[in-house]
Backbone as a chain_set.jsonl record, in Angstrom:
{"seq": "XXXXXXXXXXXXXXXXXXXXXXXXXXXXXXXXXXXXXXXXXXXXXXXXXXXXXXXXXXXXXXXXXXXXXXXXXXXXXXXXXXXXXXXXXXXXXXXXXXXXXXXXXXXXXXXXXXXXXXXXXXXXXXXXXXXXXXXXXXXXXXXXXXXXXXXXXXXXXXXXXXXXXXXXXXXXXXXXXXXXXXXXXXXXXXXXXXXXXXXXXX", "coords": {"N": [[38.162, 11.879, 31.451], [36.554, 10.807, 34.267], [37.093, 8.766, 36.816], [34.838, 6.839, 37.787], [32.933, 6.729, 35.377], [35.544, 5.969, 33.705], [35.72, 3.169, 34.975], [32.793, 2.027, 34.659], [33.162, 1.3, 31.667], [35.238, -0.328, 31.297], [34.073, -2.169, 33.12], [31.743, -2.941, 31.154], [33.231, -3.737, 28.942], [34.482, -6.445, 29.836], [32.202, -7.496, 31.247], [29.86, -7.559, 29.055], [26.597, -6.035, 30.272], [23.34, -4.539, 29.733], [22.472, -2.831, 31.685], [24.827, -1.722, 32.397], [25.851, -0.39, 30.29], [23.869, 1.308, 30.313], [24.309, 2.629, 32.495], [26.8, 4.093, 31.94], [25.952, 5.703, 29.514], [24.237, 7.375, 30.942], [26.29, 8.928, 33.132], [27.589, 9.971, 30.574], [25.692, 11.606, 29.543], [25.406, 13.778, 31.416], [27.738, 14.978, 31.266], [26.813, 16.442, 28.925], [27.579, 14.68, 26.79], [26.402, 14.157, 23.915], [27.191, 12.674, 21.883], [28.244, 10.027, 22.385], [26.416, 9.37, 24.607], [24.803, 8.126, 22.403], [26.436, 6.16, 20.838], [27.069, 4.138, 23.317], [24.996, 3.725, 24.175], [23.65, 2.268, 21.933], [25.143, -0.003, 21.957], [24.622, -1.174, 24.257], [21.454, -1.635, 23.508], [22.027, -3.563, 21.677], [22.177, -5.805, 22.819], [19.691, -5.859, 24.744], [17.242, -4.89, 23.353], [14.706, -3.991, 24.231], [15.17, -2.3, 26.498], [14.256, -0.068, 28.164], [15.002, 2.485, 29.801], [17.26, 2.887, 28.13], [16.483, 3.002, 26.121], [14.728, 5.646, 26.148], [17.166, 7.5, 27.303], [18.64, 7.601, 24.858], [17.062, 7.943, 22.941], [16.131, 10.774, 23.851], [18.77, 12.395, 23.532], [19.423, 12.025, 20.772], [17.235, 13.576, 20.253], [18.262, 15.887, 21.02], [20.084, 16.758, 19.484], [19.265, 17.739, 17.278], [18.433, 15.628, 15.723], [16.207, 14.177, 14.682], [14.303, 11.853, 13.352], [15.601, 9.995, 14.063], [15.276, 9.852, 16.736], [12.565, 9.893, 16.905], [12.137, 7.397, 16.646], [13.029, 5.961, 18.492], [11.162, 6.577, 20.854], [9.234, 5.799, 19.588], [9.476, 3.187, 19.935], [9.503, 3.091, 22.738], [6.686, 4.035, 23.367], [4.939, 2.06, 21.822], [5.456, -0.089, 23.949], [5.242, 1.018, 25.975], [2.212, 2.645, 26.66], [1.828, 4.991, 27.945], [4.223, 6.466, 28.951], [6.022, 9.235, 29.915], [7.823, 10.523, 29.414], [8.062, 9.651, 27.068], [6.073, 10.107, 25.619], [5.893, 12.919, 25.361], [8.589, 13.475, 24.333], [8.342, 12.458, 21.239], [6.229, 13.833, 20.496], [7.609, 16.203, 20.942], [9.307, 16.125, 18.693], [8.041, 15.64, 16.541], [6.432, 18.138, 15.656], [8.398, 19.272, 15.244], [8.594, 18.606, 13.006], [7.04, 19.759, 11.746], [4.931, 18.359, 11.482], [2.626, 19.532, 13.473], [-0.669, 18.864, 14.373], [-0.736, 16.373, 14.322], [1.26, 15.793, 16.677], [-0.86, 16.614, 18.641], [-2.382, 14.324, 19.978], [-0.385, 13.062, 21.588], [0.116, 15.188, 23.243], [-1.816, 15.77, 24.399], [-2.069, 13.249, 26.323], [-0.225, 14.204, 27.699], [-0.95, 16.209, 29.134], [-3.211, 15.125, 30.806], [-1.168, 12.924, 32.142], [0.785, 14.515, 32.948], [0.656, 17.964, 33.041], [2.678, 20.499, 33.371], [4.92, 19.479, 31.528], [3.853, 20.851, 29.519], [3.547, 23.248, 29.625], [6.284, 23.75, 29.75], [7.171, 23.547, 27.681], [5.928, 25.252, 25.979], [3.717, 24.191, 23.879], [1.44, 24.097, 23.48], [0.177, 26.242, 22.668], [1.212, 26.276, 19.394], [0.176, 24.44, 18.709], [-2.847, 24.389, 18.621], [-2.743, 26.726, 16.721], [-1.806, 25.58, 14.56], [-4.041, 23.222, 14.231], [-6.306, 24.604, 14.049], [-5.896, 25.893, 11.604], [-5.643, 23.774, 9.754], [-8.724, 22.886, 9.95], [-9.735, 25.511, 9.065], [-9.102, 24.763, 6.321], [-9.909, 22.782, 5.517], [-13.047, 23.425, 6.239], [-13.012, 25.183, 4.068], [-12.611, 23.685, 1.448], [-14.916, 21.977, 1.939], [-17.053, 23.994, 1.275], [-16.19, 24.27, -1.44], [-16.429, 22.122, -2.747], [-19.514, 21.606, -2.129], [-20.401, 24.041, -4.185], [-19.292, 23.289, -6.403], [-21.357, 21.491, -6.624], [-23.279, 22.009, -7.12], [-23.414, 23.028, -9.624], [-23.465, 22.729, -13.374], [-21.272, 20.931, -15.606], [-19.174, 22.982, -14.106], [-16.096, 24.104, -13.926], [-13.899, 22.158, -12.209], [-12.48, 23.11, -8.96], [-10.145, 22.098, -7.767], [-8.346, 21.014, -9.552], [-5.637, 21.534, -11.372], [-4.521, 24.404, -13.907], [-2.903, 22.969, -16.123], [-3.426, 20.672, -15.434], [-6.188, 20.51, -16.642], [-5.839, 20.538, -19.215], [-4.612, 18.26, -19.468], [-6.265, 16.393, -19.132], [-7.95, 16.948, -21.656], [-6.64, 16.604, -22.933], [-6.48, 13.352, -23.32], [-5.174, 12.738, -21.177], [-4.268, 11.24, -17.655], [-5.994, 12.49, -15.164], [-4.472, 14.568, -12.44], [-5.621, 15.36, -9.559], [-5.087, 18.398, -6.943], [-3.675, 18.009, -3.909], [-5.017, 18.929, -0.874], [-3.581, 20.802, 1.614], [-3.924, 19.43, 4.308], [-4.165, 17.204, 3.3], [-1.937, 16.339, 2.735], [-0.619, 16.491, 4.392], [-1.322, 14.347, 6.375], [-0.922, 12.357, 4.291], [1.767, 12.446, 4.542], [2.69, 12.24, 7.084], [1.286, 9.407, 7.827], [3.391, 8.044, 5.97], [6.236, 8.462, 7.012], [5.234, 7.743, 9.517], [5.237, 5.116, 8.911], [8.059, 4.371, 8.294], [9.101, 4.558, 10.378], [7.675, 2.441, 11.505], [8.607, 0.365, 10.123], [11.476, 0.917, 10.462], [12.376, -0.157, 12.978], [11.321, -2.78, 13.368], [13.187, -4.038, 12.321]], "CA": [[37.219, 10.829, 31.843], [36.061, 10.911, 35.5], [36.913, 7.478, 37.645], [33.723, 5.733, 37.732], [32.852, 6.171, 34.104], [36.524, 4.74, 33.388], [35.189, 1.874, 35.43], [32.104, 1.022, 34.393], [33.561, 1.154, 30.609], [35.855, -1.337, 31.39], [33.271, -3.429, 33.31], [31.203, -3.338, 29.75], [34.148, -4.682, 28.349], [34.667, -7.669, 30.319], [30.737, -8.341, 31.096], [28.406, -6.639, 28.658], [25.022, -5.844, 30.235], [22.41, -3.245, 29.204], [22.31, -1.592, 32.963], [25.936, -1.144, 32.875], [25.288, 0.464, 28.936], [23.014, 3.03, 30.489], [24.821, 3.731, 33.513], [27.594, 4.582, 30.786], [25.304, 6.481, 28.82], [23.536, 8.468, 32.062], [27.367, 9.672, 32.799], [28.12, 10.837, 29.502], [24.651, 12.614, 29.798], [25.561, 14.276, 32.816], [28.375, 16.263, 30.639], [25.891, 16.826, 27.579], [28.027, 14.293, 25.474], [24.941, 12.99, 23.637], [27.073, 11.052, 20.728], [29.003, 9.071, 23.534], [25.285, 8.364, 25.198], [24.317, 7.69, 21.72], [27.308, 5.265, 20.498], [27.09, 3.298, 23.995], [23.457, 3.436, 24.159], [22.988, 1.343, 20.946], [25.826, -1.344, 22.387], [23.673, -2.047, 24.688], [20.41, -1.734, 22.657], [21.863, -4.796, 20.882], [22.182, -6.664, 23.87], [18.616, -6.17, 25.127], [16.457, -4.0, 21.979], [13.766, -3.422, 24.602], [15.71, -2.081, 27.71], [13.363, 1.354, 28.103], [16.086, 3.21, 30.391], [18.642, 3.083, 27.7], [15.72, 3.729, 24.674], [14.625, 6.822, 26.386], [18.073, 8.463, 26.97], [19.056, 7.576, 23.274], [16.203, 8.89, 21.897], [16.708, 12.17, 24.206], [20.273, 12.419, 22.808], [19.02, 12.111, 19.395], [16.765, 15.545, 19.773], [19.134, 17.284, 21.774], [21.282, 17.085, 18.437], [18.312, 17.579, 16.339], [18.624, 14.145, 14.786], [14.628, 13.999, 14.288], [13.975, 10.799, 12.768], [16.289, 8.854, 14.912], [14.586, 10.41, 18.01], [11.378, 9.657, 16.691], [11.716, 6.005, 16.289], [13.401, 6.115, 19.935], [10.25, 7.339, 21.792], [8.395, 5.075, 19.286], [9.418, 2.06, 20.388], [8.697, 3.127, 23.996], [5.47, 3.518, 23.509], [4.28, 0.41, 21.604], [5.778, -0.45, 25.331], [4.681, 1.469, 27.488], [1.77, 4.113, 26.162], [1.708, 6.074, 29.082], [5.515, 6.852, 29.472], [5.498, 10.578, 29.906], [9.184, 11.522, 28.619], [8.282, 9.407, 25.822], [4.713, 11.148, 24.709], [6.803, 14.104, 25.603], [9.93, 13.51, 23.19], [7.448, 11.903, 20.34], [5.428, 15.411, 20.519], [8.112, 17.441, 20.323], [9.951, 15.845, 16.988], [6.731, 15.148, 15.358], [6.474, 19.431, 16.092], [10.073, 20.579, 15.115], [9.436, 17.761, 11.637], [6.003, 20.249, 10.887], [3.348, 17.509, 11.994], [1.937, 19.411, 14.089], [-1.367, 18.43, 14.827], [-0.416, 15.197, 14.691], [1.542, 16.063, 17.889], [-2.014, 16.734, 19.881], [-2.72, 12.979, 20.66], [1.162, 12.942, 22.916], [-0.042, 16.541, 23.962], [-3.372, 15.467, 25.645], [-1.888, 12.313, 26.85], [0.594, 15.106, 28.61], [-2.299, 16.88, 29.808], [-3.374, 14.305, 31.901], [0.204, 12.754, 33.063], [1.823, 15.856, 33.623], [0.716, 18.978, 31.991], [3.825, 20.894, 33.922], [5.497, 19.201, 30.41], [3.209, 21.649, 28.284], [4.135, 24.923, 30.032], [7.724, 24.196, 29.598], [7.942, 23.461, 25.867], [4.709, 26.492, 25.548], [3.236, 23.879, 22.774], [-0.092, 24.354, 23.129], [-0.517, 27.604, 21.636], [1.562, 26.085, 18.332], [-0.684, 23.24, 18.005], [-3.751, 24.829, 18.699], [-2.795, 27.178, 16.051], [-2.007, 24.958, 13.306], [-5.047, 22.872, 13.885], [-7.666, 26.182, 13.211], [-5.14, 25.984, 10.121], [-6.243, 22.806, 9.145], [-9.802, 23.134, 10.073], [-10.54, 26.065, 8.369], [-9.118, 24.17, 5.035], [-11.514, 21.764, 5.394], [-14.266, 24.358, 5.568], [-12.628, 25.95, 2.44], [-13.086, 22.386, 0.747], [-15.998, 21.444, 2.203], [-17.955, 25.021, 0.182], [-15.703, 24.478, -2.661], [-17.423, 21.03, -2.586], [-20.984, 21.836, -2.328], [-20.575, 24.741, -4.921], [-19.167, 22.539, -7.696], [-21.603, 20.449, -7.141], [-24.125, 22.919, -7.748], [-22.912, 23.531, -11.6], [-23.509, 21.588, -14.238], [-20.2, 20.658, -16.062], [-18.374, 23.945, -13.99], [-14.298, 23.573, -13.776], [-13.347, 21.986, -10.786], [-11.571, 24.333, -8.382], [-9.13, 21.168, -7.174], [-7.579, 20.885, -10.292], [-4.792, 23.279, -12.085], [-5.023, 24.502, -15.192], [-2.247, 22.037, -16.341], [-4.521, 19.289, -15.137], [-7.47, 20.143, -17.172], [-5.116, 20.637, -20.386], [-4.189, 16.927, -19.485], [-7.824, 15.563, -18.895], [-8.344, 17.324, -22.666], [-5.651, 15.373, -24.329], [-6.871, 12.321, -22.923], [-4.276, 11.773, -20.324], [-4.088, 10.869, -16.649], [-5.667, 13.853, -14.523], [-3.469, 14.705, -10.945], [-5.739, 16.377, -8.866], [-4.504, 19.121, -6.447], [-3.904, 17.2, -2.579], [-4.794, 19.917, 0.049], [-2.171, 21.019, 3.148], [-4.353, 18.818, 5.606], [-4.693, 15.434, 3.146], [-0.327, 16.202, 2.472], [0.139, 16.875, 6.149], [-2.047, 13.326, 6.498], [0.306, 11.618, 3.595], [3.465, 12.588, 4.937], [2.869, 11.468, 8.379], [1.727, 7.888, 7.147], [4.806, 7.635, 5.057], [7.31, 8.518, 7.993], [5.299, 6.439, 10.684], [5.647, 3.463, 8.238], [9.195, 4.547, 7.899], [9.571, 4.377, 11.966], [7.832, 0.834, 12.45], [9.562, -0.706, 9.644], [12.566, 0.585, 11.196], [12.078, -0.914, 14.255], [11.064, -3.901, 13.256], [14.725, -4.869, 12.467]], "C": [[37.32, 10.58, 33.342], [36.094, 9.01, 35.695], [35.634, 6.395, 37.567], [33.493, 5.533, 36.362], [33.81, 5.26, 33.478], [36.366, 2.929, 33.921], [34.284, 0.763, 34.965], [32.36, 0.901, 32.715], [34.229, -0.365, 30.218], [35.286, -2.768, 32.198], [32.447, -3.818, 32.552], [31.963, -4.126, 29.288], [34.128, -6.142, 28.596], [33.262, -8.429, 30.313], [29.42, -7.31, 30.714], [27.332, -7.02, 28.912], [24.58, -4.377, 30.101], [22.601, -2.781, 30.554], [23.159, -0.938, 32.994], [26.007, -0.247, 31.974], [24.712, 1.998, 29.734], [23.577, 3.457, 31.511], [26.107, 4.392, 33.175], [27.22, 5.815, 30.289], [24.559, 7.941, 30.342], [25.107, 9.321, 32.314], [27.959, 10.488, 31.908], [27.01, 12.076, 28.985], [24.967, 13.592, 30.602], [26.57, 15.73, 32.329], [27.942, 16.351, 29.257], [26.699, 16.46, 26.165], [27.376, 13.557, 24.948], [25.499, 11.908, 22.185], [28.145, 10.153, 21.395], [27.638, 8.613, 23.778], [24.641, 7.147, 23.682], [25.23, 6.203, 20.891], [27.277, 3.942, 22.142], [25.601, 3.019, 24.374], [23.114, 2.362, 23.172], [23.682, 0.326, 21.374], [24.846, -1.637, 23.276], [21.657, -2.356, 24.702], [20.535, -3.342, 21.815], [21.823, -5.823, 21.703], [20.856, -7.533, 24.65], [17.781, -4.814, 24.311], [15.043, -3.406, 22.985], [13.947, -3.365, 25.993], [15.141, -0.43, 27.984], [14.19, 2.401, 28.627], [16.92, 3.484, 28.977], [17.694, 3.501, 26.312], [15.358, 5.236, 24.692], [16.334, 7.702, 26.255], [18.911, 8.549, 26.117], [18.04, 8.35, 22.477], [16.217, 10.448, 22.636], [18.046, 12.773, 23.493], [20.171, 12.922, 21.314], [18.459, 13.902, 19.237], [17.496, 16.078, 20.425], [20.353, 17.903, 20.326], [20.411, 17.446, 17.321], [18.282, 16.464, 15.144], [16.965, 13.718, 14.787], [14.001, 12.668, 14.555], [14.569, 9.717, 13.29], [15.534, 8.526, 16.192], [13.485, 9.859, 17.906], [11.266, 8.387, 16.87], [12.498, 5.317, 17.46], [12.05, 5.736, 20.939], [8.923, 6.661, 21.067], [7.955, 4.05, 19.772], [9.47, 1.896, 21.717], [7.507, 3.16, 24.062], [4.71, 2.3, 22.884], [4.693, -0.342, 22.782], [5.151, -0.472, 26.384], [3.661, 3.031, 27.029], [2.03, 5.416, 26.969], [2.965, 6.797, 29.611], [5.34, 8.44, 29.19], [6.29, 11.221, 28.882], [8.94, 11.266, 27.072], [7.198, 9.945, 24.82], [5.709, 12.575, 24.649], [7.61, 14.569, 24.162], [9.003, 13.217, 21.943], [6.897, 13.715, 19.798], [6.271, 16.441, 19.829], [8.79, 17.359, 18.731], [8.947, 15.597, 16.092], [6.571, 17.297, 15.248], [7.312, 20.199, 15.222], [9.997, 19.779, 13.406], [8.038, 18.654, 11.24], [4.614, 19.647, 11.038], [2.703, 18.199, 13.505], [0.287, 19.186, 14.967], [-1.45, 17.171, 14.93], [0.065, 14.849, 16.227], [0.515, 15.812, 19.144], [-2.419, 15.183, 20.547], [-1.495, 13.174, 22.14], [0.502, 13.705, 24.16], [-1.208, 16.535, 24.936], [-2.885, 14.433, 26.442], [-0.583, 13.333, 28.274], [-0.54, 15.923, 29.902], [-2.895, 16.387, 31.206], [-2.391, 13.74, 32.839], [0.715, 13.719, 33.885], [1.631, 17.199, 33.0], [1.536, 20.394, 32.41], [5.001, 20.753, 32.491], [5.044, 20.702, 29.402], [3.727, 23.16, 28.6], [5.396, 25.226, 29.38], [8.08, 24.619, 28.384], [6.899, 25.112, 25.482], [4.237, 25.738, 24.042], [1.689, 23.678, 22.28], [-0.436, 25.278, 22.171], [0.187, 27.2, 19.763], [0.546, 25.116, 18.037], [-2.321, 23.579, 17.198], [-3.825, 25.879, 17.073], [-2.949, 26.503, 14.401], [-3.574, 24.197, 13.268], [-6.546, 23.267, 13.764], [-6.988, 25.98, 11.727], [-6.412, 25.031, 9.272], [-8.042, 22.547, 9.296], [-10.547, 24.204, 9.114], [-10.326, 25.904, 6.436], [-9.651, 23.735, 4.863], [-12.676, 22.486, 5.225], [-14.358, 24.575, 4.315], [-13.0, 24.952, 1.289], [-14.361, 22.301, 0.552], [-17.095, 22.879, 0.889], [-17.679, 24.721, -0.783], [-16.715, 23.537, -3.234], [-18.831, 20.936, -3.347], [-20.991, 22.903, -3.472], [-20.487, 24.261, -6.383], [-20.624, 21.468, -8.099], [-23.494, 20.994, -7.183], [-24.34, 23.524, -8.971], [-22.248, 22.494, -11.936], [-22.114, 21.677, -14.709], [-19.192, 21.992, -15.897], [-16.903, 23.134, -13.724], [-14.217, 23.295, -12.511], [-12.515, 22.256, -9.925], [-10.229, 23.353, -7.584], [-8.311, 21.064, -7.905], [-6.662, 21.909, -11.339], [-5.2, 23.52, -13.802], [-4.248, 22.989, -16.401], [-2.914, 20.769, -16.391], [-5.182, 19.116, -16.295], [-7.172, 20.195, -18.658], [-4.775, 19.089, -20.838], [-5.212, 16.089, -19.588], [-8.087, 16.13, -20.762], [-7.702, 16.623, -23.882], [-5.861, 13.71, -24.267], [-6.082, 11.346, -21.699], [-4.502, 11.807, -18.7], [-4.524, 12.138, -16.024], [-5.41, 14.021, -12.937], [-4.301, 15.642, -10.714], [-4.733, 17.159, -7.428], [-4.276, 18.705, -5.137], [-3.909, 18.771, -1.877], [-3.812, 19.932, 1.277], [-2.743, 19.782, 4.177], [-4.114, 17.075, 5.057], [-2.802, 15.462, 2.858], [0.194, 16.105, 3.545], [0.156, 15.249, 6.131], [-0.789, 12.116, 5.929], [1.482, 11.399, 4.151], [3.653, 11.583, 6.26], [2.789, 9.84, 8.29], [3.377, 7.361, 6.768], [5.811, 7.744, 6.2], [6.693, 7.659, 9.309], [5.178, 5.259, 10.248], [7.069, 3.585, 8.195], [10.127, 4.029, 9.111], [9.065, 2.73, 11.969], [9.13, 0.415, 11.438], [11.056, -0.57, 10.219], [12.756, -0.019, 12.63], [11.343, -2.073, 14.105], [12.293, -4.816, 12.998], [15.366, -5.219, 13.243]], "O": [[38.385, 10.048, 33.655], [35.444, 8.188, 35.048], [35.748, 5.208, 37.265], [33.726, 4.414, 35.904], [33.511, 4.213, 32.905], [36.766, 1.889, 33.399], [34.434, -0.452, 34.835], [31.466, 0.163, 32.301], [33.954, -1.185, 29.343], [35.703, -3.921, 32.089], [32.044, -4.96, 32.773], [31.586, -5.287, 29.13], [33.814, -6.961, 27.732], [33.02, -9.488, 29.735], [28.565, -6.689, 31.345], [26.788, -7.96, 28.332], [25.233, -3.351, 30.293], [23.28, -1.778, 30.334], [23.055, 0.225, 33.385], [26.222, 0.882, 32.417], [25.035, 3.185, 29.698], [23.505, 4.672, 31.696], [26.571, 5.204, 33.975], [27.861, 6.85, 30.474], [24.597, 9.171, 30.329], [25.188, 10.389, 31.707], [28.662, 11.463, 32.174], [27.263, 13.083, 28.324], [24.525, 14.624, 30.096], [26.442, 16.905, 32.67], [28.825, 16.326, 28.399], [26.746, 17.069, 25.096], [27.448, 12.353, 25.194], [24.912, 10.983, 21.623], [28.915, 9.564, 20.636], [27.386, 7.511, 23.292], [24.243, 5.984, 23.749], [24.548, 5.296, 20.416], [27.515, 2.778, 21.822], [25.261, 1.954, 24.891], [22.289, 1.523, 23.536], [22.977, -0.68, 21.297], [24.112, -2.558, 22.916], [20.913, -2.954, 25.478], [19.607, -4.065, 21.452], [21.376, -6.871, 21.237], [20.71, -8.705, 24.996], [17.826, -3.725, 24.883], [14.382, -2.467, 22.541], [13.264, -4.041, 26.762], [16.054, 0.395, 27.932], [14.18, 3.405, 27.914], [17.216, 4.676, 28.889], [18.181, 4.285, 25.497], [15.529, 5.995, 23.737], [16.625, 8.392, 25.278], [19.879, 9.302, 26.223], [18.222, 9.178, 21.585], [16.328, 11.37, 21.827], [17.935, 13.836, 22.88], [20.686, 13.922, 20.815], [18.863, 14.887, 18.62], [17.247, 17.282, 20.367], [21.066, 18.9, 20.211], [21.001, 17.436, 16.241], [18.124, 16.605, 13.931], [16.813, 12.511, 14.975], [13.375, 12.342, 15.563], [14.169, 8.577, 13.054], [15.23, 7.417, 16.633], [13.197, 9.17, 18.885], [10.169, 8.057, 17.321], [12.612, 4.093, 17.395], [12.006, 4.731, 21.649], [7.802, 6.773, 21.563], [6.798, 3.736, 20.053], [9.493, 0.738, 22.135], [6.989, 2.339, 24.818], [3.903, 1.656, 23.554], [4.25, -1.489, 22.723], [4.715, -1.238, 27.244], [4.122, 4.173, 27.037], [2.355, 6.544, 26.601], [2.884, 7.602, 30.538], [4.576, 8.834, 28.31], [5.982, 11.985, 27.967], [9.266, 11.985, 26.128], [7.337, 10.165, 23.617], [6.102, 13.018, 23.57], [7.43, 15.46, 23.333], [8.918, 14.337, 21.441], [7.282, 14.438, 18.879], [6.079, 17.166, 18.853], [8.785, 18.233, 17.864], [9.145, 15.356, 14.901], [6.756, 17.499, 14.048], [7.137, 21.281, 14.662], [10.873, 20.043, 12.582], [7.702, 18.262, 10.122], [3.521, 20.17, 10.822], [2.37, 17.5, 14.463], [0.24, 19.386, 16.181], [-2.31, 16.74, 15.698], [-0.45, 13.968, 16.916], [0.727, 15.188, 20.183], [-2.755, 15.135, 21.73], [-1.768, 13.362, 23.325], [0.33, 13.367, 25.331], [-1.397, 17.173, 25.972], [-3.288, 14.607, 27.592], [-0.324, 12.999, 29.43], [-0.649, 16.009, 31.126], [-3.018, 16.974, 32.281], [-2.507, 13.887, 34.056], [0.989, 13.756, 35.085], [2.605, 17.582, 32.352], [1.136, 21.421, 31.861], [5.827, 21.647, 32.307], [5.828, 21.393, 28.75], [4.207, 23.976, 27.813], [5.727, 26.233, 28.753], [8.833, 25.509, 27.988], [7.355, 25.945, 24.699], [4.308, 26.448, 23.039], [1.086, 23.311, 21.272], [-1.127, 25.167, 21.159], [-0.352, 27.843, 18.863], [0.106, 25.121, 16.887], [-2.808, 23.321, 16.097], [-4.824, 25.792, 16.36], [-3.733, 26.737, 13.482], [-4.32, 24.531, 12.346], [-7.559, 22.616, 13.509], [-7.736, 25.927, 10.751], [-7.421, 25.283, 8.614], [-8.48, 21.81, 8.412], [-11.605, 23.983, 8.523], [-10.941, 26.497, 5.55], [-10.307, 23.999, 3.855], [-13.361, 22.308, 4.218], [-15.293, 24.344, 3.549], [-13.619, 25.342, 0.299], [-14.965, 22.451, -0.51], [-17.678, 22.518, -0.133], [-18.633, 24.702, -1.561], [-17.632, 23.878, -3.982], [-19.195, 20.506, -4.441], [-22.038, 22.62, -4.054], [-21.222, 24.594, -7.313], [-20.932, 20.916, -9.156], [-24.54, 20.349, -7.257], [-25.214, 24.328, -9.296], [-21.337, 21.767, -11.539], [-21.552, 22.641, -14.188], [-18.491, 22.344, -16.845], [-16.699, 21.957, -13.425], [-14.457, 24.161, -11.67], [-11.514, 21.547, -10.026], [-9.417, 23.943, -6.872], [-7.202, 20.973, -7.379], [-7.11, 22.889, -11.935], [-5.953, 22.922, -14.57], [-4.88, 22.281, -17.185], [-2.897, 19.973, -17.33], [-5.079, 18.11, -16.997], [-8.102, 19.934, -19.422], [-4.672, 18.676, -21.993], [-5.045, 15.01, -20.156], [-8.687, 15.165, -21.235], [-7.974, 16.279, -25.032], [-5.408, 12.957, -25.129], [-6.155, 10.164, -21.363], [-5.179, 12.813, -18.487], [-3.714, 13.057, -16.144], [-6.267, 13.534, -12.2], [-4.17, 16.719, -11.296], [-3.781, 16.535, -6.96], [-5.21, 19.358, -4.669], [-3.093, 19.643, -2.176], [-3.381, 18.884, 1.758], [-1.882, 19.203, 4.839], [-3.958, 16.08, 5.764], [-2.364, 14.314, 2.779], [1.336, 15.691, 3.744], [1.228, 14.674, 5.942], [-0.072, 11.36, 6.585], [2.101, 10.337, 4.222], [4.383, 10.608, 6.441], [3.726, 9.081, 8.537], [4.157, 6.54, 7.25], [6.367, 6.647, 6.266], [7.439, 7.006, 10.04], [5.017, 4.314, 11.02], [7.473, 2.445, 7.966], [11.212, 3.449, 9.104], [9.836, 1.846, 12.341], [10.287, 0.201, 11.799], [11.773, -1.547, 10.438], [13.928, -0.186, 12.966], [10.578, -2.266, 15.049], [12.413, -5.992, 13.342], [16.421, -5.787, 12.963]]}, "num_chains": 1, "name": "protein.A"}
């Protein structure tokens, strides 16, 4: 442990404030010990819960360890802050990315675009996004015919539902249609950005 950090450790001790927290945490950054930034980062998270210095390089910390969902709700509660923070569209982007949402991602990714799009080169996440969301586009097409074709024939089987389904609709019970990749993508993301406020609402 290097002199100054021993210092300002022991000036936490005596008079905990959040600046001294992150200038804790920026040191232990410095030698890529991200569950030191992350254990003195939250002491002084409790101190002051909306100190943006010390939310950002906790929620950095978080994806550098691939801790996802921690990260995420990091870079969350910077932006209900501050929309425009760059690192934090940035970091947001990339764990929404590495958790499979990606077109969800593209909102951060344009907001990069404009801030800084020097960000986009680095990570090269354009060409992933871009890709998935032809994905999801041309499902929707695929729907959209399936759609209009059913609804071109009189009492034909409906191509949404499995066979299982229509075995279940015959016995008189409950029938589960089939959710497509784009309305599960859709689901999921809901469910985990209700998962992020409510956590951050504590």
């Amino acid at each position: 442990m290097n002199h100054l950090l021993e210092s300002l450790i022991n000036k936490a001790k005596k008079d905990p404030n959040p600046r001294v927290f992150f200038r804790i945490c920026e040191e232990y950054r410095k030698s890529e010990n991200f569950l030191q930034v992350i254990e003195y980062g939250t002491k002084g998270l409790e101190i002051d819960k909306h100190h943006l210095p010390t939310l950002l390089v906790v929620g950095k910390s978080c994806l550098e360890l691939n801790k996802l969902e921690e990260a995420s709700s990091y870079f969350q509660r910077i932006l209900e802050m501050d929309t425009l923070n760059i690192r934090a569209n940035f970091g947001l982007a990339s764990c929404l990315i590495k958790l499979g949402f990606l077109g969800e991602a593209e909102p951060y990714i344009e907001n990069l675009r404009i801030l800084q799009p020097s960000l986009i080169e680095e990570l090269q996440l354009t060409d992933m996004v871009k890709e998935s969301m032809n994905e999801v586009e041309k499902v929707d097409v695929e729907e959209s015919q399936s759609d209009d074709t059913v609804n071109d024939l009189d009492d034909a089987e409906d191509p949404t539902v499995s066979n299982e389904s229509i075995h279940s609709e015959a016995s008189g019970q409950t029938v589960e249609q089939l959710v497509s990749p784009s309305e599960r993508k859709l689901i999921r993301l809901k469910m985990y950005l209700s998962k992020i406020r409510s956590h951050s609402s504590v």
